[in-house]
Structure formats: structure tokens, C-alpha cells
C-alpha positions as CSV (number, residue, x, y, z in Angstrom):
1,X,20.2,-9.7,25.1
2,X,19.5,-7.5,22.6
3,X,19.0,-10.0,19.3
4,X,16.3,-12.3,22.0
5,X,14.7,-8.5,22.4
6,X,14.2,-8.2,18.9
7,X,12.7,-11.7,18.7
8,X,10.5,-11.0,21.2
9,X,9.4,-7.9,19.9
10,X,9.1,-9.7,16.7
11,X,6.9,-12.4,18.0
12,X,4.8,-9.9,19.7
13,X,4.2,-7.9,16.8
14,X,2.8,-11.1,14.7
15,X,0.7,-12.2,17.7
16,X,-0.7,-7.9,17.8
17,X,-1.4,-8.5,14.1
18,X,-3.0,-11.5,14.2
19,X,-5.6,-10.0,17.2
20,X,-5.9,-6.7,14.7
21,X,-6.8,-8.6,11.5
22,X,-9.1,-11.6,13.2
23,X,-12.4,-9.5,13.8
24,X,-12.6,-8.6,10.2
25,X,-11.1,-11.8,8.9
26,X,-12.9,-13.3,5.4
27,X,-14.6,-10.1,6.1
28,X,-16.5,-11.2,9.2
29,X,-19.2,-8.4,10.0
30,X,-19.9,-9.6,14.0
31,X,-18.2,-6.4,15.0
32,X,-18.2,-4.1,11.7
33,X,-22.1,-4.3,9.9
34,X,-20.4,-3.6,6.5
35,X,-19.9,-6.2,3.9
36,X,-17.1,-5.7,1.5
37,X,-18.5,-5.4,-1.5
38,X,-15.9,-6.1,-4.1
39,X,-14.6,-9.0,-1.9
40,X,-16.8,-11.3,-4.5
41,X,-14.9,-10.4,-7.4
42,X,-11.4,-11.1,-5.6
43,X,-12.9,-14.6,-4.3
44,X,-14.6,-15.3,-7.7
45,X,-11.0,-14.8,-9.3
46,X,-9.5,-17.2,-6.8
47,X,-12.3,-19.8,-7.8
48,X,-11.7,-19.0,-11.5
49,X,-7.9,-19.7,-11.1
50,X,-8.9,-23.0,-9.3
51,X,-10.6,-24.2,-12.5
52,X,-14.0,-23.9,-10.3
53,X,-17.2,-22.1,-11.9
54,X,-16.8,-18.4,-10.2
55,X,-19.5,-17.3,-8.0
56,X,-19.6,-13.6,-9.1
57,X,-18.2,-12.4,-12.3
58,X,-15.0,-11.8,-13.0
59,X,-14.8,-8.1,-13.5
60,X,-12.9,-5.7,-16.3
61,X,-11.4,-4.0,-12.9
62,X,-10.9,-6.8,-10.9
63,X,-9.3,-9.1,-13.6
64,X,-5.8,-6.5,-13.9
65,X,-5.2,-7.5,-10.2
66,X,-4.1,-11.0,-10.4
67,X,-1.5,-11.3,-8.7
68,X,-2.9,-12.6,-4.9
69,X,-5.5,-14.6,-6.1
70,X,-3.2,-16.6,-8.1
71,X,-1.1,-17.1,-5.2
72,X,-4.2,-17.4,-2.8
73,X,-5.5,-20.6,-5.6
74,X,-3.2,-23.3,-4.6
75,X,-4.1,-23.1,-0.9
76,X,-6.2,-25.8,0.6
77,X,-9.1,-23.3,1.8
78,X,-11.6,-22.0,0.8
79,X,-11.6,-19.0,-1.4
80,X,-11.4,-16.0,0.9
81,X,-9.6,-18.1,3.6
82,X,-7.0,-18.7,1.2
83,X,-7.0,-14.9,-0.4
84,X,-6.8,-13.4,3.6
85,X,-3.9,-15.6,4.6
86,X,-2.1,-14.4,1.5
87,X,-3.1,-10.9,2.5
88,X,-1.8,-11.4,6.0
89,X,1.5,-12.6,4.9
90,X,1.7,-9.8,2.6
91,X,1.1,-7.4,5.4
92,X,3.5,-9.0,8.2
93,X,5.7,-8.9,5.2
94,X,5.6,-5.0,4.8
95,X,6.2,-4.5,8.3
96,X,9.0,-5.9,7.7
97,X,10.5,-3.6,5.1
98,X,9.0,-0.8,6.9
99,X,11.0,-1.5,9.9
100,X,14.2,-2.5,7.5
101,X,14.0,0.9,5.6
102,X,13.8,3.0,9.4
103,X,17.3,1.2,10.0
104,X,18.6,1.7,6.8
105,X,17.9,5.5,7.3
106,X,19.4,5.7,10.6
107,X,16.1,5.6,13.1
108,X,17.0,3.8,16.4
109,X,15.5,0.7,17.6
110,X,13.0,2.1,19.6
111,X,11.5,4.6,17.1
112,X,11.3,1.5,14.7
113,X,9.4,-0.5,16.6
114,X,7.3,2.3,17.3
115,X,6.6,2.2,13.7
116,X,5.5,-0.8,13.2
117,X,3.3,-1.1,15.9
118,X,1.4,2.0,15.0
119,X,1.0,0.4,11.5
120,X,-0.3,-3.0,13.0
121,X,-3.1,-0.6,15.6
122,X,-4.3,1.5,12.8
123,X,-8.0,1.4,10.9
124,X,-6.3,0.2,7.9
125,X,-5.4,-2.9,8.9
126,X,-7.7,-3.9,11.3
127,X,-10.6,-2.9,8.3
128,X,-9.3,-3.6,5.2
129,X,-6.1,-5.9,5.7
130,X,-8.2,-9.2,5.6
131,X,-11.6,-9.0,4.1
132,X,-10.5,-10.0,0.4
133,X,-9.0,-6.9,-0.9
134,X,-5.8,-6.7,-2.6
135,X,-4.6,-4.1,-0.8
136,X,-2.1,-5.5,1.2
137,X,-0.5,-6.7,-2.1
138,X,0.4,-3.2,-2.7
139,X,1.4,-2.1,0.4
140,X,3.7,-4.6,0.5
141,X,5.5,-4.2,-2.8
142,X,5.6,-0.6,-2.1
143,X,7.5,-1.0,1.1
144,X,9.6,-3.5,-0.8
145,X,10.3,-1.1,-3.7
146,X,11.0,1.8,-1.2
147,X,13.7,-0.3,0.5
148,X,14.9,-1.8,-2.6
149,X,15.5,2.4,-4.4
150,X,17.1,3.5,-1.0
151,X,19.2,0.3,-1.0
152,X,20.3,1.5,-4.6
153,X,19.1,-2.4,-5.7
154,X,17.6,-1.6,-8.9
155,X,16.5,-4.4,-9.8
156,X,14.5,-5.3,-7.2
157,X,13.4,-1.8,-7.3
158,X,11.9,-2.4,-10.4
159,X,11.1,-6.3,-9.6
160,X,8.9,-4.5,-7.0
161,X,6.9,-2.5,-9.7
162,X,6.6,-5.1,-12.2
163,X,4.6,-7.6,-8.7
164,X,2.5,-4.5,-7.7
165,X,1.2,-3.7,-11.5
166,X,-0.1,-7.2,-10.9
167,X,-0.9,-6.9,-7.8
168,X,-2.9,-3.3,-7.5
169,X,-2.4,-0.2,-9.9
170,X,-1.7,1.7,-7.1
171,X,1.9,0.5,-6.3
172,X,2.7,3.5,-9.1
173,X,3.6,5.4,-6.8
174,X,7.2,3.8,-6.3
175,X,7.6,6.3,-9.5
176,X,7.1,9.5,-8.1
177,X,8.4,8.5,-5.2
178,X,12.1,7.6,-7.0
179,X,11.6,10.6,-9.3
180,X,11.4,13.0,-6.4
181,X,14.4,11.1,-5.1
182,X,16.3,11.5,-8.3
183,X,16.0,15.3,-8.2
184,X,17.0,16.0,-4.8
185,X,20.3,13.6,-5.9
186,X,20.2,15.5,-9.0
187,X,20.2,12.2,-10.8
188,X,18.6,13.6,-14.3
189,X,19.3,10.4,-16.7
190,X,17.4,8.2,-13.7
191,X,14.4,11.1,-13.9
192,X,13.9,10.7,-17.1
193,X,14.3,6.9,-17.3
194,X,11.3,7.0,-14.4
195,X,9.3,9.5,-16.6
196,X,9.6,7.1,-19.3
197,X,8.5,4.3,-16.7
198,X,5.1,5.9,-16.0
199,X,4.2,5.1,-19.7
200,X,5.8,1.6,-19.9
201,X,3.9,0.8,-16.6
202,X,0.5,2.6,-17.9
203,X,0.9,0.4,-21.4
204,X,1.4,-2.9,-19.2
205,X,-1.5,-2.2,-17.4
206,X,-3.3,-1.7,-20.4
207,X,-1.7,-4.6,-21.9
208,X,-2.9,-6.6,-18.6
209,X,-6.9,-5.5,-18.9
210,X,-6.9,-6.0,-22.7
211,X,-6.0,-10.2,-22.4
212,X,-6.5,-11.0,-18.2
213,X,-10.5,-12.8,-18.2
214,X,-13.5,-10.8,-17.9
215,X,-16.5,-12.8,-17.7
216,X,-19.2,-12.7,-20.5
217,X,-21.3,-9.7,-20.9
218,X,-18.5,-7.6,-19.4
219,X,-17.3,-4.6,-20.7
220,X,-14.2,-5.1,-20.7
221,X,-12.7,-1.6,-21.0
222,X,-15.0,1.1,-19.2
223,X,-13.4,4.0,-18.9
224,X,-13.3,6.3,-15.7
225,X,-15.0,10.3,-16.4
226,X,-14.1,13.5,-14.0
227,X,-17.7,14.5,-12.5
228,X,-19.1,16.5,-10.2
229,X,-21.7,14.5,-9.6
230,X,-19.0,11.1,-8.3
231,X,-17.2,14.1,-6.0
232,X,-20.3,15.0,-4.8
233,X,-21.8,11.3,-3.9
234,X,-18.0,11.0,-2.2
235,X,-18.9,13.6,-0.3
236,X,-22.2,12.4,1.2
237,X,-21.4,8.9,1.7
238,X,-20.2,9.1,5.6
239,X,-18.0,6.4,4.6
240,X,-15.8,8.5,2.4
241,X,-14.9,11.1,4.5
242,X,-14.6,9.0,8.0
243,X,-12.8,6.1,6.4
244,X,-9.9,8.5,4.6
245,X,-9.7,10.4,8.8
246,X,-9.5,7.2,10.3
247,X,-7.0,6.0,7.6
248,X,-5.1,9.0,8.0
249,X,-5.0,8.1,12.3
250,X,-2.3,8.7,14.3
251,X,0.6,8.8,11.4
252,X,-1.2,11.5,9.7
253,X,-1.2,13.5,13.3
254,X,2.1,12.8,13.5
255,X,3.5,13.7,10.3
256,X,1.4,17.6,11.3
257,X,3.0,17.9,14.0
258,X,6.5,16.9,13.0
259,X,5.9,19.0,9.7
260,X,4.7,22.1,11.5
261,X,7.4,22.2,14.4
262,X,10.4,21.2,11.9
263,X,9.0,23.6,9.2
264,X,8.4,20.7,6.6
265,X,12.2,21.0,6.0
266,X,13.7,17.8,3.6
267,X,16.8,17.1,5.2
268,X,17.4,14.1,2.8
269,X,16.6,11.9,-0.7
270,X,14.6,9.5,1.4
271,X,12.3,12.3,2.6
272,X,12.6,14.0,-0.2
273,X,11.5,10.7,-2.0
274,X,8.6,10.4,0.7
275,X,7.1,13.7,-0.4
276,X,6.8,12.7,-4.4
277,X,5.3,9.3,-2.6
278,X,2.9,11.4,-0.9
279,X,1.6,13.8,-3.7
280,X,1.4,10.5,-6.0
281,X,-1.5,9.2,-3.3
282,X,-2.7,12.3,-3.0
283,X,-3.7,12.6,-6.7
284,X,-4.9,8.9,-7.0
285,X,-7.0,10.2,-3.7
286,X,-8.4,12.9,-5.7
287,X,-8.6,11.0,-8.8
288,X,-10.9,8.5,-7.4
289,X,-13.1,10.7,-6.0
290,X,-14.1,12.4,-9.0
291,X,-14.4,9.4,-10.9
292,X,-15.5,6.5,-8.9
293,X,-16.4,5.8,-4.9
294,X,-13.0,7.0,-2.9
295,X,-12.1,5.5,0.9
296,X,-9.4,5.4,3.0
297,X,-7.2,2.6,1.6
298,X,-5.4,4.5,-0.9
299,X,-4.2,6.5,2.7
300,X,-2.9,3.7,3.6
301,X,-0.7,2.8,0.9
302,X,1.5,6.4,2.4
303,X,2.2,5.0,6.4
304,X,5.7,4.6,4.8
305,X,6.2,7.4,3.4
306,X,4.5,9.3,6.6
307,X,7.0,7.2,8.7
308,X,10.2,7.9,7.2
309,X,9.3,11.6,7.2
310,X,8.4,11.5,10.8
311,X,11.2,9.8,12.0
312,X,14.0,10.9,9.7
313,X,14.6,14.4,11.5
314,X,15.8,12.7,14.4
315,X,17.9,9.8,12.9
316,X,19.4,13.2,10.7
317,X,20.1,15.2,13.7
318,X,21.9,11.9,15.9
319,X,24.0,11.4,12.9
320,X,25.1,14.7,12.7
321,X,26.0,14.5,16.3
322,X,28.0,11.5,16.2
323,X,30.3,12.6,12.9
324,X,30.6,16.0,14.6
């Protein structure tokens, strides 16, 4: 009875996901009026790994995040099709290791399917899960790489890094996210082998936008200046600060209250972990709003992180029952 539950629940929660990501799918603006912009430059790539004459130019940005459109070019679709199936996948895919990591820190069935379907009826993925971002790439090989370090596989821990540098930048945050792990298990040689990871995986990048195509007449490194003056265009564009609220949703109000009634107390490496996660988005938040246009996707990159520290407190306080 209870492995034809799980099924079902399992089918439901593709068929929810599939209803969230089809109004916005290839970016379809019926029910949203907002085009996505970069969604050109993700397409273009997909045409440009096709051996087809790219529609928009391949751009110094664009060209470090290779990973989905390569995978999105053998598809029999067209462009975007191909890119949002990919991105759909990817997404299913990280519901999947978000549920696997809830079990593998001790949150009961129930609480884990709450989880997930919170993450499939959120803004995120109903905005930006299908509209030719790479997004999803990242989310998913940060779930993956989360699971993977509390799993204490290594190598897929760093298997996960290595597939979200080429995915999105962002996945970076599997870093702080071990490192504050390592010091809570007081693990100093791992700290410093991840501090000496944020440099290897910075000099890959690098290594990644200095021979990945840029089309001619692009720069092909521009680099990114604190200023005022990006902070304070964030701050009048409506769709900065209503995207990161709506990206920060119901998790976010439940990771306030949880914080605020439990006194933000870290009862464990996983939450412990989930903080450094947390503070890493944070500064790539902050980072690209003083540099360059900032939304609410980079939010959604911490639902696992929120997650585990919403739920662990009660997984903590059953176990503790049960071995008293």
C-alpha cells in the first residue's frame, strides 16, 4: 500500500508540474506580458551547437553556460522546445533529490511530499522553469551536490560542481554550503580543500569564457563594476523587488517562522550546511544587484536549503524520541 502511494504521489507530482510549467512554456506570454529577454541567447546557442546560423549572438555571458543547450541540440525540436524539455527534466529531476535529501535527514513521508509540492506551486517554477533559462540546470546540480555531500559521496559531490560550472555559475554555492558543513563537523583539512575549490572553480570558469564561442564583435570578457547607480535602477524596476518576494513565497514565510519560534538554533551539519548555502545566495543576490539587473531566480536556487532547515527541527526532535 504504501510503495503504490508513493507512485501515486509521484505521478501526481509530474502531472502538478507539467500544469505549473505549461503557461510559460518556450516562454509563452498569453498569461504573463513579459518576454524573456536573454531566452535568445540560450536558443541562439542551441542553434549554434546544431551547426545552424544562430538567430541572436552568442554572448561573452551566455557562451560559459553550455551545458543545457548542448544537451537541448540533439533533440528533434525546435530550439526552445528542445532547451524547455531539457529544463523540465532537470527540474522534475531536482525534486527528486530534494525529496531524497528530506529522507536522508530523517523528515517523514508526509513532510517530504509537502516539500516538493510547495517547490512545484511556487513563482519560480511556474515563471522561470521553462522559458529558456538555464536555471533549472543549476537547481538541479545543486540538489544533486547537496545529497551527494550529506551522502558523504564525494565524488559525485564534486561531479555535481564540475556539471553546474557548466551549467550556471551559480551552482557555487555547493562550496559554502560544504564549507559551513565542514566546520560544524570540525572537518579542517575538507575546509581548506573547499577554500582552495572556490579558486579552482573561479579559474575554470575563467578558463570556460576565455575559449567557449562568442560571436564577432563581442567583447568577450566585460567585466562586472559595484555602482550605485545598477542598485539604484534594481530598486526602481518593480520587477526586481516583486520577483525576489514572490521568489522568496511561501518557503521564505516558512523558514521566519520556523527560525523565529525555534530561535534559529542549528541542530545539525545539514542545517548548519543550509545556512553557508544560504549566505552564499545571499551575496550573489547582493552582488548582482550592484553590478547588473538582479530578480528572483537566484532565490530560488535556496528552496533546498530553506527546506532542510524548515523541516530538520522536527525530523531532529522524532529521532531523539525514538533512541531515547
Amino acid at each position: 500500500m504504501k510503495a503504490s502511494k508513493e507512485k501515486y504521489l509521484m505521478l501526481l507530482a509530474i502531472l502538478c508540474l507539467c500544469l505549473v510549467c505549461l503557461p510559460r512554456f518556450n516562454g509563452n506570454t498569453s498569461f504573463v506580458k513579459q518576454t524573456p529577454y536573454d531566452a535568445q541567447y540560450f536558443n541562439a546557442y542551441v542553434q549554434y551547437f546544431r551547426g545552424e546560423i544562430p538567430l541572436a549572438p552568442i554572448r561573452p555571458m551566455s557562451n560559459a553556460r553550455f551545458l543545457l543547450p548542448l544537451l537541448a541540440a540533439p533533440l528533434p525540436f525546435a530550439a526552445d522546445t528542445s532547451l524547455n524539455l531539457i529544463n523540465f527534466f532537470c527540474i522534475a529531476l531536482s525534486l527528486y533529490f530534494l525529496y531524497a535529501i528530506l529522507k536522508h535527514i530523517g523528515v517523514d513521508q508526509k513532510h517530504r511530499w509537502w516539500a516538493v509540492f510547495i517547490g512545484i506551486f511556487s513563482f519560480p517554477t511556474f515563471y522561470y522553469a521553462c522559458i529558456s533559462y538555464v536555471d533549472a540546470g543549476a537547481i538541479l546540480f545543486v540538489s544533486m551536490g547537496v545529497f551527494a555531500w550529506l551522502k558523504e559521496k564525494y565524488w559525485a559531490y564534486v561531479l555535481a560542481i564540475l556539471l553546474g560550472l557548466a551549467a550556471k555559475e551559480t551552482s557555487i554555492i555547493l562550496l559554502p554550503f560544504a564549507m559551513a558543513s565542514s566546520i560544524y563537523k570540525k572537518q579542517y583539512k575538507i575546509l581548506i580543500t573547499l577554500v582552495a575549490g572556490v579558486f579552482l572553480f573561479l579559474l575554470l570558469h575563467y578558463f570556460i569564457r576565455l575559449y567557449a564561442p562568442v560571436s564577432v564583435g563581442e567583447i568577450r570578457f566585460k567585466p562586472l563594476q559595484l555602482s550605485l547607480e545598477a542598485a539604484q535602477n534594481n530598486l526602481n524596476r518593480s520587477h526586481t523587488l516583486g520577483s525576489f518576494f514572490l521568489s522568496f513565497g511561501i518557503p521564505g514565510i516558512l523558514l521566519l517562522r520556523t527560525g523565529l519560534k525555534n530561535k534559529w538554533q542549528i541542530y545539525s551539519a545539514a542545517s548548519m550546511g543550509a545556512w553557508g548555502g544560504i549566505l552564499g545566495i545571499v551575496s550573489l543576490y547582493l552582488f548582482s544587484f550592484f553590478t547588473t539587473v538582479a530578480d528572483g531566480r537566484i532565490i530560488w536556487h535556496a528552496y533546498v536549503f530553506m527546506f532542510i532547515l524548515i523541516f530538520e527541527r522536527r525530523a531532529f526532535i522524532i529521532s531523539k524520541q525514538e533512541s531515547n
